[in-house]
N, CA and C atoms as an extended XYZ file, in Angstrom:
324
Properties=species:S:1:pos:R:3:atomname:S:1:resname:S:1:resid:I:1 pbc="F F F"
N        43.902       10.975       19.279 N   UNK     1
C        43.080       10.157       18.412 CA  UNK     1
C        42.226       11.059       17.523 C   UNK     1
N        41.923       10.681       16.659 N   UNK     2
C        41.201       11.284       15.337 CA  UNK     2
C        39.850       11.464       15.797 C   UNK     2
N        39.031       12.578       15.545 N   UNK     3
C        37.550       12.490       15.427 CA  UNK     3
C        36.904       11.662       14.510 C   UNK     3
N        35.900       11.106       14.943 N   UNK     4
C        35.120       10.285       13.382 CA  UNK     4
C        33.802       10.616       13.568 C   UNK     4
N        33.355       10.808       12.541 N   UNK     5
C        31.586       11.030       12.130 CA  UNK     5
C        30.495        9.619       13.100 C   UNK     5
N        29.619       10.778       13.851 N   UNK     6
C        28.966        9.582       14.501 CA  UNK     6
C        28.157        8.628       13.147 C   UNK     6
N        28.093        7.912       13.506 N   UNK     7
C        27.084        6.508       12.687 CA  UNK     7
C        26.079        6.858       12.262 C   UNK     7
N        25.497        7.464       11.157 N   UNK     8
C        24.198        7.866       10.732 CA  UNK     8
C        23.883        9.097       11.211 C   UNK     8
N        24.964        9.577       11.534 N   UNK     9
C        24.378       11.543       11.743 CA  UNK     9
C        23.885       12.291       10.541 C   UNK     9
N        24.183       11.845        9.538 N   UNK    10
C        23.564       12.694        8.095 CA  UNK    10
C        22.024       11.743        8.068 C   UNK    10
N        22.123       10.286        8.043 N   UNK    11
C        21.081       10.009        7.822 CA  UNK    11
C        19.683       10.742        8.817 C   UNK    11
N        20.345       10.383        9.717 N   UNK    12
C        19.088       10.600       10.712 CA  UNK    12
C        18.731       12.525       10.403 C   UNK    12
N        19.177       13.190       10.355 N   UNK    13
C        19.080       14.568        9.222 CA  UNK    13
C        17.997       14.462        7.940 C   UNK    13
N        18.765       13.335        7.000 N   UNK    14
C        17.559       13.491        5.979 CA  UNK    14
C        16.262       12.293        6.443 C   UNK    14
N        16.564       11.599        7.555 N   UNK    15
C        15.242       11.386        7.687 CA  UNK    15
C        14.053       12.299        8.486 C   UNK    15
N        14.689       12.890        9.348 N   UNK    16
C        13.776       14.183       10.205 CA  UNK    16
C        13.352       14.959        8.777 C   UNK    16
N        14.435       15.610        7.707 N   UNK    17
C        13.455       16.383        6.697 CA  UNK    17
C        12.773       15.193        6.300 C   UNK    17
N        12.747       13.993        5.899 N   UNK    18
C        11.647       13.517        5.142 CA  UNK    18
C        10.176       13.311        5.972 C   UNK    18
N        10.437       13.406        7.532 N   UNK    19
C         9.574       13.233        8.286 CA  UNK    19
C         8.445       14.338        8.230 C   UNK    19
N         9.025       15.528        7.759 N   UNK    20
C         8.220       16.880        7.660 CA  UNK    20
C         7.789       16.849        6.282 C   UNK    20
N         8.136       16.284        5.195 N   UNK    21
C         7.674       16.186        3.744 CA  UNK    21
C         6.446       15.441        3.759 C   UNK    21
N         6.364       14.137        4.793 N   UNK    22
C         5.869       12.872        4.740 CA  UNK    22
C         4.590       13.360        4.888 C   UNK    22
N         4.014       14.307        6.037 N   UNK    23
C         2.998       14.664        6.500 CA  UNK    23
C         2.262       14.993        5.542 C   UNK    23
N         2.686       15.310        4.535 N   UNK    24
C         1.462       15.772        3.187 CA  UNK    24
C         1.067       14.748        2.650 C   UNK    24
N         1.841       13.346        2.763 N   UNK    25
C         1.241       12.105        2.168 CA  UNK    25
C         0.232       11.337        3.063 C   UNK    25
N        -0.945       12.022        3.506 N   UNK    26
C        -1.762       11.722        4.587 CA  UNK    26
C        -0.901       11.561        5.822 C   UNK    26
N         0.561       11.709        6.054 N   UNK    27
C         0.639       11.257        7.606 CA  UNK    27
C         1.309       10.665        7.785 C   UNK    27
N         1.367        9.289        6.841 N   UNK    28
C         1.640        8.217        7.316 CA  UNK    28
C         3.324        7.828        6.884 C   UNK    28
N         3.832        8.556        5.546 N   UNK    29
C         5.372        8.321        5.474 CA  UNK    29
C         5.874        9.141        6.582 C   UNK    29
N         5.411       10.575        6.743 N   UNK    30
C         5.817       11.065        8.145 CA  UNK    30
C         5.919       10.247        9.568 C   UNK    30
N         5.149        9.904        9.819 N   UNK    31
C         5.392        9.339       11.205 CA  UNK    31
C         6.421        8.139       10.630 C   UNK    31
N         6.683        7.212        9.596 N   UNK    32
C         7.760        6.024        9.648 CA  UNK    32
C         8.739        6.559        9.497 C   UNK    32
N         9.022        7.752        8.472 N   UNK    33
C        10.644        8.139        8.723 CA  UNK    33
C        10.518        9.054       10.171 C   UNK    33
N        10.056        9.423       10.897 N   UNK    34
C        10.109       10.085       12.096 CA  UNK    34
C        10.658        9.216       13.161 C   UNK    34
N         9.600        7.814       12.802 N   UNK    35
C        10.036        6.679       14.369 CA  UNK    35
C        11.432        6.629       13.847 C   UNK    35
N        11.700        6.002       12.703 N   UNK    36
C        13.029        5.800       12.283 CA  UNK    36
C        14.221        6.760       12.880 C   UNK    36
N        13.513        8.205       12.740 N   UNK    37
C        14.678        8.610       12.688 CA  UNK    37
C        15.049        8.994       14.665 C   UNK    37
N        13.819        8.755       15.169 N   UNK    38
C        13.879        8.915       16.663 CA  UNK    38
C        14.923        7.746       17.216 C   UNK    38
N        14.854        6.385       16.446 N   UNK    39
C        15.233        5.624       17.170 CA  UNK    39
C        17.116        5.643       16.905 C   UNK    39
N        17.042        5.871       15.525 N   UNK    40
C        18.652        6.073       15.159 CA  UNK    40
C        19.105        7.290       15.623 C   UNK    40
N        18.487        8.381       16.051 N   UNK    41
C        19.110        9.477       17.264 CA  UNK    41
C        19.758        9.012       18.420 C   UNK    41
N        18.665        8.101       19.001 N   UNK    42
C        18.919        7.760       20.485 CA  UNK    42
C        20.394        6.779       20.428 C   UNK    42
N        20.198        5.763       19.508 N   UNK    43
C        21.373        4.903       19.373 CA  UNK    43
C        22.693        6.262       19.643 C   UNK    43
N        22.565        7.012       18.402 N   UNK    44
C        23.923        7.655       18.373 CA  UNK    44
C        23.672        8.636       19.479 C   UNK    44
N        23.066        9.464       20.303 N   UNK    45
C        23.283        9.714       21.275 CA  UNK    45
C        23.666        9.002       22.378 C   UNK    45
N        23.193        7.886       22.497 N   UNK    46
C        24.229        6.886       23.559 CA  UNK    46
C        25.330        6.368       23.408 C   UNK    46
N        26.005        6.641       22.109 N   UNK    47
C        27.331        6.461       21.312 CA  UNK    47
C        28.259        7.562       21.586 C   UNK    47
N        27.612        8.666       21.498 N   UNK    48
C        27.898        9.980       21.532 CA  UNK    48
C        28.552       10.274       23.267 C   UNK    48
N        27.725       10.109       23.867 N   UNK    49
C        27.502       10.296       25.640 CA  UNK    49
C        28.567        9.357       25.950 C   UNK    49
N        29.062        8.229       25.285 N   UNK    50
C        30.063        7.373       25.929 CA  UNK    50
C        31.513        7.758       26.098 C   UNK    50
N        31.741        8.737       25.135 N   UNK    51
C        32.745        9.089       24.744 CA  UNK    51
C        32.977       10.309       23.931 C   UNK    51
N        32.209       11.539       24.427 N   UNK    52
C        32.224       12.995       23.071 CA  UNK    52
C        33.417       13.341       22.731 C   UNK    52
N        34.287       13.374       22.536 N   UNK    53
C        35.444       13.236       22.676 CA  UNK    53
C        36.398       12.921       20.806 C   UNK    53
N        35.406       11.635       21.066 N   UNK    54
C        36.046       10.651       20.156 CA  UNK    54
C        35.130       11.288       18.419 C   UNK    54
N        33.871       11.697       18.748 N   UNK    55
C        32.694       11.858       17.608 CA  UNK    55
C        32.367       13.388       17.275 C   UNK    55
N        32.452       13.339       15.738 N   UNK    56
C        31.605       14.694       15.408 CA  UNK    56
C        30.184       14.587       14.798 C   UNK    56
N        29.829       15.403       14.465 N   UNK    57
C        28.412       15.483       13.810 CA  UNK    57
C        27.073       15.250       14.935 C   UNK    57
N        27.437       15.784       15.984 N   UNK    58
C        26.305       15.481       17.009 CA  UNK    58
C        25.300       16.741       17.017 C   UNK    58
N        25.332       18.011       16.176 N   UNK    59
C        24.880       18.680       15.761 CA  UNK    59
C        24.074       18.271       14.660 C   UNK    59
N        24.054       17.590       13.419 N   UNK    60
C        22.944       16.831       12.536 CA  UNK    60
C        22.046       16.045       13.580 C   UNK    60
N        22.616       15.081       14.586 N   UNK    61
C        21.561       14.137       15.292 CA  UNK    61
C        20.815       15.018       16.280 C   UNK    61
N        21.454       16.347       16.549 N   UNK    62
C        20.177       16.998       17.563 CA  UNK    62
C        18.955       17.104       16.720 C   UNK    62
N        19.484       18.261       15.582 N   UNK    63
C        18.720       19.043       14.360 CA  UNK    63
C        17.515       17.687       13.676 C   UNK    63
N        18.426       16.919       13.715 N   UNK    64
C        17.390       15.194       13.070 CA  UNK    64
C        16.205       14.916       13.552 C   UNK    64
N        16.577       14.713       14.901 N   UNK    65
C        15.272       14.384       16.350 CA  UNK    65
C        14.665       15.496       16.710 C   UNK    65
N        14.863       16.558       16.455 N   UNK    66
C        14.086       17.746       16.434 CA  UNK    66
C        13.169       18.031       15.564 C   UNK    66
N        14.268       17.514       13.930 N   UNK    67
C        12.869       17.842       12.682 CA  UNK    67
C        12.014       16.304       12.542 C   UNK    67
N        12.344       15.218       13.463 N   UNK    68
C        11.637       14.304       13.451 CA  UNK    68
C        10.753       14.309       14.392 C   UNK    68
N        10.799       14.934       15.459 N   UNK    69
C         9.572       15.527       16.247 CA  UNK    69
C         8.638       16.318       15.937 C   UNK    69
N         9.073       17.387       14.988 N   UNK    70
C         8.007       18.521       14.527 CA  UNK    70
C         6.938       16.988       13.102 C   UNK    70
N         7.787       16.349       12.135 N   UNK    71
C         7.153       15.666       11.590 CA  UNK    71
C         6.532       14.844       11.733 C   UNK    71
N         6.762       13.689       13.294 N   UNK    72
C         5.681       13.321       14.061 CA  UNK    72
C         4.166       13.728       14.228 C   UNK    72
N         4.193       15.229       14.926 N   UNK    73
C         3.193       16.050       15.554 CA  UNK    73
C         2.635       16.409       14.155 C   UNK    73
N         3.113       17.149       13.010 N   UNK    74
C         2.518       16.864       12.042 CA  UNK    74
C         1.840       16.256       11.329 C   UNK    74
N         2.558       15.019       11.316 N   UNK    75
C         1.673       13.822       11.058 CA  UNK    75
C         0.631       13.293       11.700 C   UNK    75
N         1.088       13.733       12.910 N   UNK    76
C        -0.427       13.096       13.587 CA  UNK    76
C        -1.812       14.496       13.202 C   UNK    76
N        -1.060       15.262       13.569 N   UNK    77
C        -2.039       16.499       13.225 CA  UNK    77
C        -2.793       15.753       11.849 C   UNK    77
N        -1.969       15.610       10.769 N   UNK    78
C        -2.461       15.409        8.963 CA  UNK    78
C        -3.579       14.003        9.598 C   UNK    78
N        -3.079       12.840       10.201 N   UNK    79
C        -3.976       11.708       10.071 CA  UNK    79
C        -5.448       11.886       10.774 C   UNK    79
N        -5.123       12.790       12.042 N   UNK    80
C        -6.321       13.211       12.834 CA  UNK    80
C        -7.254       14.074       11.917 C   UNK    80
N        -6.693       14.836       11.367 N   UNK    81
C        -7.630       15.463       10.153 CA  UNK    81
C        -8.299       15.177        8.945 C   UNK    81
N        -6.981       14.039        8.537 N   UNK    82
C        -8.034       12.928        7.223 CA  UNK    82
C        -9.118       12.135        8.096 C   UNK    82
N        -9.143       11.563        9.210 N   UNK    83
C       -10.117       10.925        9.573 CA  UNK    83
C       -11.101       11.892       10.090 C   UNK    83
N       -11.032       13.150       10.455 N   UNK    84
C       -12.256       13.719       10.462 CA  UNK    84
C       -13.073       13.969        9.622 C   UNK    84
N       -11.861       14.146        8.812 N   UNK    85
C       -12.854       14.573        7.069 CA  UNK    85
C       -13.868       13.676        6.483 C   UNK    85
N       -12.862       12.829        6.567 N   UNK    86
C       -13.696       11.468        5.772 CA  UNK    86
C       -14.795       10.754        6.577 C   UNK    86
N       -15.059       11.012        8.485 N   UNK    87
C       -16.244       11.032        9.064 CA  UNK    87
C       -16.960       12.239        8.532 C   UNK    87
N       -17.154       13.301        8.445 N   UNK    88
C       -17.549       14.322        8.354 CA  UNK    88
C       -18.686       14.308        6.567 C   UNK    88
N       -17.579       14.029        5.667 N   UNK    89
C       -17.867       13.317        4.747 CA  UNK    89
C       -18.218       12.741        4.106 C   UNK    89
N       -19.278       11.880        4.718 N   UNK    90
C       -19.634       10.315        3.746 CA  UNK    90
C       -19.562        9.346        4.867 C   UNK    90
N       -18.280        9.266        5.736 N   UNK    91
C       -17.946        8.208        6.621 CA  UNK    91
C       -18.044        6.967        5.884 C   UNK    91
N       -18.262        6.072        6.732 N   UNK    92
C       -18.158        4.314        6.122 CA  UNK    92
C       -19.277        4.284        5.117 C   UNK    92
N       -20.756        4.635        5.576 N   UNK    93
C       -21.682        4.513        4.273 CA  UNK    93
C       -21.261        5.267        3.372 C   UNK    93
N       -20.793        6.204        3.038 N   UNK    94
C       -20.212        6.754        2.032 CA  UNK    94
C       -19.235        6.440        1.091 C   UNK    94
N       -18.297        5.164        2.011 N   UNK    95
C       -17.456        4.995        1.625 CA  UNK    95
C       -18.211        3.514        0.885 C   UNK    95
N       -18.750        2.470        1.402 N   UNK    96
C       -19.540        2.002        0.784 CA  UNK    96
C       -20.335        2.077       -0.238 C   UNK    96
N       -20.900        3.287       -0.692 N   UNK    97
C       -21.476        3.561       -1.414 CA  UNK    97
C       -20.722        3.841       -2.977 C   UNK    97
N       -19.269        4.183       -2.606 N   UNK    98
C       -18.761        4.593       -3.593 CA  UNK    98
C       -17.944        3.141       -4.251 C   UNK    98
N       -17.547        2.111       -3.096 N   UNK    99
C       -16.897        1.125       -3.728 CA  UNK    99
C       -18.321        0.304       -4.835 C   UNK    99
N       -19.518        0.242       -4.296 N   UNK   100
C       -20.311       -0.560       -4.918 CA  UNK   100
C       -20.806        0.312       -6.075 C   UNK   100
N       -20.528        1.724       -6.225 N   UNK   101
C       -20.773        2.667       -7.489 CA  UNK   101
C       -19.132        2.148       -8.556 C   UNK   101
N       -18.614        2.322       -7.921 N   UNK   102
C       -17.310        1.674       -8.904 CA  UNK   102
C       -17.485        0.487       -9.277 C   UNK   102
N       -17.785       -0.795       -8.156 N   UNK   103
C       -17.902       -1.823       -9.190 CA  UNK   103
C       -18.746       -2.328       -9.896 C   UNK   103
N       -19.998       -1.419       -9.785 N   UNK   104
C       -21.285       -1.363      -11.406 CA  UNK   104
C       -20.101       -0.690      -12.153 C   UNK   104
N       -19.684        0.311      -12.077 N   UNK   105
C       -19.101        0.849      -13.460 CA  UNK   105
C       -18.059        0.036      -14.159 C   UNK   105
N       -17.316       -0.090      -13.421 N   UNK   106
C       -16.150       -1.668      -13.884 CA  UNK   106
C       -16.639       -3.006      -13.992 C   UNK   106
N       -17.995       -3.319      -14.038 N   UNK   107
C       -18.551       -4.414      -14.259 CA  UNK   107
C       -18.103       -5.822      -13.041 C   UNK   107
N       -17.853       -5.133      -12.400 N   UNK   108
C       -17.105       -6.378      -11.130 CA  UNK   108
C       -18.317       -6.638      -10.038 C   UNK   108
């Protein structure tokens, strides 16, 4: 029988890199392509485990859940750090202060 490409082995690849890109966007696209790409690993690793035999590309889904783990921890690292900042910062009165300075200036 023929080998065939597991089910989303490239994807789950470019979602682990987008998981490590994400972290610079405060955090938060990181950790969604990360869960994403954790959960479409596991699928095709239990696809994979049924039958190795039959599937290639189980080398992208390691490399995937690996760079979707480092972009996880990243991300959490990036969100734990915007919220320190922005306590550190100003915090909520600060942040208050600036919405009611904007809407004197915009007349709202």
């Amino acid at each position: 029988m023929e080998k065939r490409e597991l089910p989303n082995s490239t994807l789950i690849l470019v979602f682990g890199i987008l998981s490590i890109l994400g972290c610079c966007c405060y955090g938060v696209a990181g950790i969604v392509f990360g869960i994403i790409a954790l959960v479409m690993a596991k699928r095709a690793v239990e696809i994979y485990n049924a039958d190795p035999e039959l599937y290639t590309g189980y080398q992208n889904v390691k490399t995937g859940r690996i760079l979707a783990i480092i972009g996880l921890v990243l991300s959490g690292i990036s969100i734990i750090t915007n919220i320190i900042f922005f306590i550190m910062y100003g915090g909520f009165e600060g942040m208050m202060e600036m919405q009611e300075q904007i809407m004197r200036e915009y007349g709202g």
